[in-house]
N, C-alpha and C positions, 0 to 999 in steps of 0.2 A: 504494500500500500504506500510507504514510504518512498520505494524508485516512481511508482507510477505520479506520488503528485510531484514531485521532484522535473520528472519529463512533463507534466501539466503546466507546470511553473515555469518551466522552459519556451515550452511553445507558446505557451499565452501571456509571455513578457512583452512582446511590441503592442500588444493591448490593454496590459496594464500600466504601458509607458503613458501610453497616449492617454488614458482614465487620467494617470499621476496628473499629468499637464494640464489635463484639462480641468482637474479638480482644482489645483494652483492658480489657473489662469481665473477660475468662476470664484474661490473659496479664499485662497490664498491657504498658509499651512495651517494647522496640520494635513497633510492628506491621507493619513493612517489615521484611524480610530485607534488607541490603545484600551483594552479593557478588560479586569479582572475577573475571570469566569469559573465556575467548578468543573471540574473535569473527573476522570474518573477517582473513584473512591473519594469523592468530593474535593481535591486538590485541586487547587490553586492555580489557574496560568493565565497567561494574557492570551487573547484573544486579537487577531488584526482584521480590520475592516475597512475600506476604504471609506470616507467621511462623508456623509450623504445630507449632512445637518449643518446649519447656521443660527446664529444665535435662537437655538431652540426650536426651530424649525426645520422641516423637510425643504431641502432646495428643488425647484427644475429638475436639474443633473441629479441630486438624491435619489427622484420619485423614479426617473429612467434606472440610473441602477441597480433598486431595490424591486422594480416591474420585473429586469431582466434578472436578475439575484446575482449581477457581477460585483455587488460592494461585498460581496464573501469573496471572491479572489484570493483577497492577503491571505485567507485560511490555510489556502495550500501550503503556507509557510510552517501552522500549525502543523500538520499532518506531517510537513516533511522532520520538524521538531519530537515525534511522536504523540505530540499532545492529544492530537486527535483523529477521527478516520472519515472516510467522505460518508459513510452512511452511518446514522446514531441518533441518541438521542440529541436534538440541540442543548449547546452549555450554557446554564442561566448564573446568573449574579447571583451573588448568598441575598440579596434585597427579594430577586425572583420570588427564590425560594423558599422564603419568607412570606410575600403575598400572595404566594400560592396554596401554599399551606403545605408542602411537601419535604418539611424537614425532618419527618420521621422515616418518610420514604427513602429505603436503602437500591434496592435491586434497580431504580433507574441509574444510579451512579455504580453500575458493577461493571459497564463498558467504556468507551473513549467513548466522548458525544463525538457529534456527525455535524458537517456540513449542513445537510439535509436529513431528512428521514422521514417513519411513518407518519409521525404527527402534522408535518410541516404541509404535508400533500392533503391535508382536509379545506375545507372550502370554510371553515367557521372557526373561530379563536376560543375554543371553549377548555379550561382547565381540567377538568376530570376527563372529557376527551382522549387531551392532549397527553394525560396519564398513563391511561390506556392503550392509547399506542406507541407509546415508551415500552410499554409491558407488554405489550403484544411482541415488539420488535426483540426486544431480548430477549425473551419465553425462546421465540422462533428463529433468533440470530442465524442464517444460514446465508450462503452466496447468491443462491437464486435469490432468497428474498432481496437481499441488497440490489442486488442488479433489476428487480422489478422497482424498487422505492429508486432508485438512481435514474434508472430511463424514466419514469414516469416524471422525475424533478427535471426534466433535459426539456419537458413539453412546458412547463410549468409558466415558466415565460413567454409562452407564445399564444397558450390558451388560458391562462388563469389557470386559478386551483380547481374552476369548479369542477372541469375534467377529470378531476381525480378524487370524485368526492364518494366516488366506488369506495367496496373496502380495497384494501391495498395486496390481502393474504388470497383473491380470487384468483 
């Protein structure tokens, strides 16, 4: 998982040149998001994002990147660090997980969080949901699965989520 976002982050550097510039040129710096996220066994790392916000707001350039999910790019950085794998559960803020109520909850932190994953491909922001298919995906952790949640997150930008508001395990 590591060579492959490695070669990810390769090929898709003249595009995240051009994101970096253009973020600079609309934003000015930062152009990375730095942020402190749990990761597996609840540990600590930083997270990079490409910076889609200005004083507090979603910019123009933000709303495209986050349509298309190119402000996760830098992740690859993660993945190539080990911190994390393209398909997982997403890594939230110890505040997340706090306002979620899920600081009892151990089994969604027994894997690296993901890029993408089960949760992320529902069409509705709902917290026990969003649990659930945290706990579906690790119950059923397997390559096909990943490779079904991964192609399906490839459409995600072009159709919306609601295309995927199937279950994800059919």
């Amino acid at each position: 998982m590591r060579i492959l976002a490695l070669i990810l982050f390769i090929i898709l550097s003249p595009l995240m040149f051009v994101i970096s510039l253009t973020i600079l040129i609309c934003m000015g710096f930062p152009i990375v998001l730095k942020q402190k996220r749990l990761g597996k066994n609840k540990k600590l790392f930083v997270i990079y994002k490409f910076r889609s916000m200005q004083d507090g707001k979603i910019t123009v350039l933000g709303k495209i990147l986050r349509k298309l999910g190119i402000d996760e790019l830098p992740q690859l950085i993660n993945i190539v660090l080990g911190q994390m794998s393209i398909v997982g559960p997403r890594p939230l803020t110890e505040q997340d997980v706090v306002r979620l109520g899920w600081e009892k909850e151990v089994k969604r932190w027994s894997v690296k969080p993901g890029i993408t994953g089960k949760a992320q491909l529902q069409g509705v922001c709902d917290a026990q949901l969003s649990l659930q298919n945290d706990l579906y995906y690790i119950e059923n952790k397997c390559f096909s699965l990943d490779m079904k949640i991964f192609l399906k997150s490839l459409f995600v930008p072009l159709k919306g989520k609601s295309i995927n508001q199937k279950k994800t395990n059919e």
